[in-house]
SEMARKE-304250 format. One record per atom (N, C-alpha, C, O): x, y, z; residue in three letters. Coordinates in steps of 0.001 Angstrom, whole numbers, plus 524288, in hexadecimal, padded with zeros to 5 digits. Layout:
XYZala/...
REM end
This chain:
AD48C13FE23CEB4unk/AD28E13C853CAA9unk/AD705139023C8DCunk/ADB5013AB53C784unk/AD57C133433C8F3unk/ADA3312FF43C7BFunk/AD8C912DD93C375unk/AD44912C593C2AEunk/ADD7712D693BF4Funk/ADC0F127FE3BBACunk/ADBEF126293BC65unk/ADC3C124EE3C109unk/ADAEA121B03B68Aunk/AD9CA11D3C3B9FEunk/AE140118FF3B95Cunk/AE4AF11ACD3B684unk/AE210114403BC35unk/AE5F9112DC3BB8Eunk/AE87D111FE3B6D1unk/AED27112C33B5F3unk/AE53A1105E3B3CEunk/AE89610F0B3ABF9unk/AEC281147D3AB60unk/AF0E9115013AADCunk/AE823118283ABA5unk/AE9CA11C253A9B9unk/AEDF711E233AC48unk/AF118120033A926unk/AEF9A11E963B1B4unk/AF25E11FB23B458unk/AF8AD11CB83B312unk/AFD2111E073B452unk/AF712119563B0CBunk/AFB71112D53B03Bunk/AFCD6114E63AB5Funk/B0163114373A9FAunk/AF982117913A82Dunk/AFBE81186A3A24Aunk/AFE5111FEF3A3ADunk/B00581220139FD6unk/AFE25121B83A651unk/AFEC1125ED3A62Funk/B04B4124F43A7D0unk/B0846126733A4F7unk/B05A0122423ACBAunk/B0C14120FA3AEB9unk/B0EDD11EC23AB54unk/B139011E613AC45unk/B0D5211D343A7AEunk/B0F9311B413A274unk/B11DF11F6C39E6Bunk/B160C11E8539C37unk/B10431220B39DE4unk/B0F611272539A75unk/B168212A5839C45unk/B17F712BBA3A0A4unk/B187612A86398F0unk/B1CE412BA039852unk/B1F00132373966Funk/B21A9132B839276unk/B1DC71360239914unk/B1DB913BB239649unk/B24361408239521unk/B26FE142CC39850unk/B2453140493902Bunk/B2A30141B738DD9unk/B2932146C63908Dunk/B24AA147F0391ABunk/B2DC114A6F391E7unk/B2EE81519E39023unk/B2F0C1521D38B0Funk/B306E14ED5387D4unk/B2D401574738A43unk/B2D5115AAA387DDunk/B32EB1575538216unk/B3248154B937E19unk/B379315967384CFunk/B3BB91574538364unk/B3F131527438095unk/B426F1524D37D25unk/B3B9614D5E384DDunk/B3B1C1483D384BFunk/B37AD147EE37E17unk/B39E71464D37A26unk/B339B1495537E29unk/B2F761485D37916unk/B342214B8637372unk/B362F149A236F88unk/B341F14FF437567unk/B3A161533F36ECCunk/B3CAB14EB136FDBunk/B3BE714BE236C08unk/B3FE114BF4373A4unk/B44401481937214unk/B415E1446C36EB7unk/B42E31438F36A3Cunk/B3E56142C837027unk/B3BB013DBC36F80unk/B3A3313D7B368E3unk/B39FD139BE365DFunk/B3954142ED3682Aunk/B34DE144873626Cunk/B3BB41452C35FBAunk/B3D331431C35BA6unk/B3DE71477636226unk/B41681496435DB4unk/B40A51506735AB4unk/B41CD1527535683unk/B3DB6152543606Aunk/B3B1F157A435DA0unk/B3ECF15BE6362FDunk/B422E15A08365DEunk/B3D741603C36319unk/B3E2F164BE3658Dunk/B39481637236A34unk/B351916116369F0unk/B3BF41661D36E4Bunk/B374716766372DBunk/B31B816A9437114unk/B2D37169793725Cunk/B33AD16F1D36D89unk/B312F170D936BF1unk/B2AE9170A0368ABunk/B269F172CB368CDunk/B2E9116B4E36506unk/B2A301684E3619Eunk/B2757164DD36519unk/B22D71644136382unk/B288E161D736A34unk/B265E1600A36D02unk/B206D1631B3706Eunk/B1BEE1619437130unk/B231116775371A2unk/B208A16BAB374FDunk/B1B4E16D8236F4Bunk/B169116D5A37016unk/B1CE616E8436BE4unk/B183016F02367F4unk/B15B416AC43675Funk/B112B16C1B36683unk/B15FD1661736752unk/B11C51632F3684Dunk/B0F3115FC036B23unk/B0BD815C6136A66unk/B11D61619F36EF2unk/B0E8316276374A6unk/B09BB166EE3749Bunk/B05591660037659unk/B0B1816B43372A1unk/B089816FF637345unk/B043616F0C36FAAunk/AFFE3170DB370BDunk/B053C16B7C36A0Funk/B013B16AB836701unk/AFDBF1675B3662Dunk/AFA27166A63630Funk/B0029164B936AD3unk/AFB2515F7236C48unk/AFE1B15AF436A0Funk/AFD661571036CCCunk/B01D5159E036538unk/B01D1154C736383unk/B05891526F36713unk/B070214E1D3658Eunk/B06FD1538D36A36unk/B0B5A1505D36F0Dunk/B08941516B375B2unk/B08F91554D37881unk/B068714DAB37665unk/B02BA14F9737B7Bunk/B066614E2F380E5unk/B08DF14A3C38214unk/B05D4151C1382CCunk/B098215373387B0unk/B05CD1553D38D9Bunk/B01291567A38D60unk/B09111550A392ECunk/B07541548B396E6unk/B0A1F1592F39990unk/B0ED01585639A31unk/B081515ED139BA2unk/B0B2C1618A39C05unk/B0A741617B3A221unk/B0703161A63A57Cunk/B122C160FC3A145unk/B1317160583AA1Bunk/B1727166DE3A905unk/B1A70168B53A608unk/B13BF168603AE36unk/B154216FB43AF2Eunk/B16B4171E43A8C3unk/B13BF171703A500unk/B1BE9174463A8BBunk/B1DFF176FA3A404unk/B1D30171EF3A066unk/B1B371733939C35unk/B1E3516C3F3A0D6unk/B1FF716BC739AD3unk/B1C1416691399E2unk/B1869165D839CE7unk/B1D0C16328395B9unk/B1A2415ED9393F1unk/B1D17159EA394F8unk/B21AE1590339616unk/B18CA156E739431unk/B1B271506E39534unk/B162D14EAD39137unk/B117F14F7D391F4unk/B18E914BC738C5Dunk/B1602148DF387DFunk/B16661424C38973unk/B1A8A13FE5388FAunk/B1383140D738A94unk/B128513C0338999unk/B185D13736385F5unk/B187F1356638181unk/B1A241370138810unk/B1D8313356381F3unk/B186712ED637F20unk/B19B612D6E37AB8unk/B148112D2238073unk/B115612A2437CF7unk/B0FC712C1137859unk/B0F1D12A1F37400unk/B0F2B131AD37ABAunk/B0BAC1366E37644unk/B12261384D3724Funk/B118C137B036D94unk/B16E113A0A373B6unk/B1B0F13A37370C5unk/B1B2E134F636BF3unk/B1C3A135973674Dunk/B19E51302336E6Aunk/B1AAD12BF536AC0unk/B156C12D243668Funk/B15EC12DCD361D2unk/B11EA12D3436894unk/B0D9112D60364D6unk/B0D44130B2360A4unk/B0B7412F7235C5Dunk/B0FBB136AB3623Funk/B0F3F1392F35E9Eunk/B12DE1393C35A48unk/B11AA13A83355CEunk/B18941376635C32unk/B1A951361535768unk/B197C1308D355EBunk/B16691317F35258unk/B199B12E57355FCunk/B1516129303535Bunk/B10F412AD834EB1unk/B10DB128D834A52unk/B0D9212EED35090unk/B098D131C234D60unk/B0CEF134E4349D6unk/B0C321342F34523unk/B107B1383434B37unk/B14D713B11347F3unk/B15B8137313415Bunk/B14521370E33CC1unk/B192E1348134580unk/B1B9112EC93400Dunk/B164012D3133F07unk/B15B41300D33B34unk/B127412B3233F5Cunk/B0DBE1296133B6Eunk/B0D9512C8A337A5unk/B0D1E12B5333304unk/B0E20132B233A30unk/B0C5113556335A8unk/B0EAD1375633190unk/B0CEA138A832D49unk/B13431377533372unk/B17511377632F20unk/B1AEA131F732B5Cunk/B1EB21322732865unk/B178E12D7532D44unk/B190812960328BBunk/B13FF127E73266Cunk/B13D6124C4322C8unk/
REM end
């Protein structure tokens, strides 16, 4: 089953941090990363043992973060 091409064109686009990459990025622990992954508010792609988050979805959620705290 193939997509169709857009989608395929936006998918090679799609840029996915480690685990690691996203704590640098946030300024948090692996740890705090790995919890919200596990709790849904950081949506992640799991390859074998570990995750790969999206960086679009990293930007968004702190974006939503700072809204909500100013």
């Amino acid at each position: 089953m193939a997509g169709s091409p857009q989608a395929e064109d936006r998918l090679s686009e799609v840029r996915f941090l480690t685990v690691a990459e996203v704590a640098a990025l946030m300024r948090v622990s692996k740890m705090t990363v790995y919890r919200l992954v596990h709790s849904g508010e950081l949506t992640a792609v799991r390859v074998g043992r570990s995750f790969r988050v999206p960086e679009h979805v990293v930007h968004e959620y702190l974006r939503g973060a700072f809204q909500q705290s100013a």
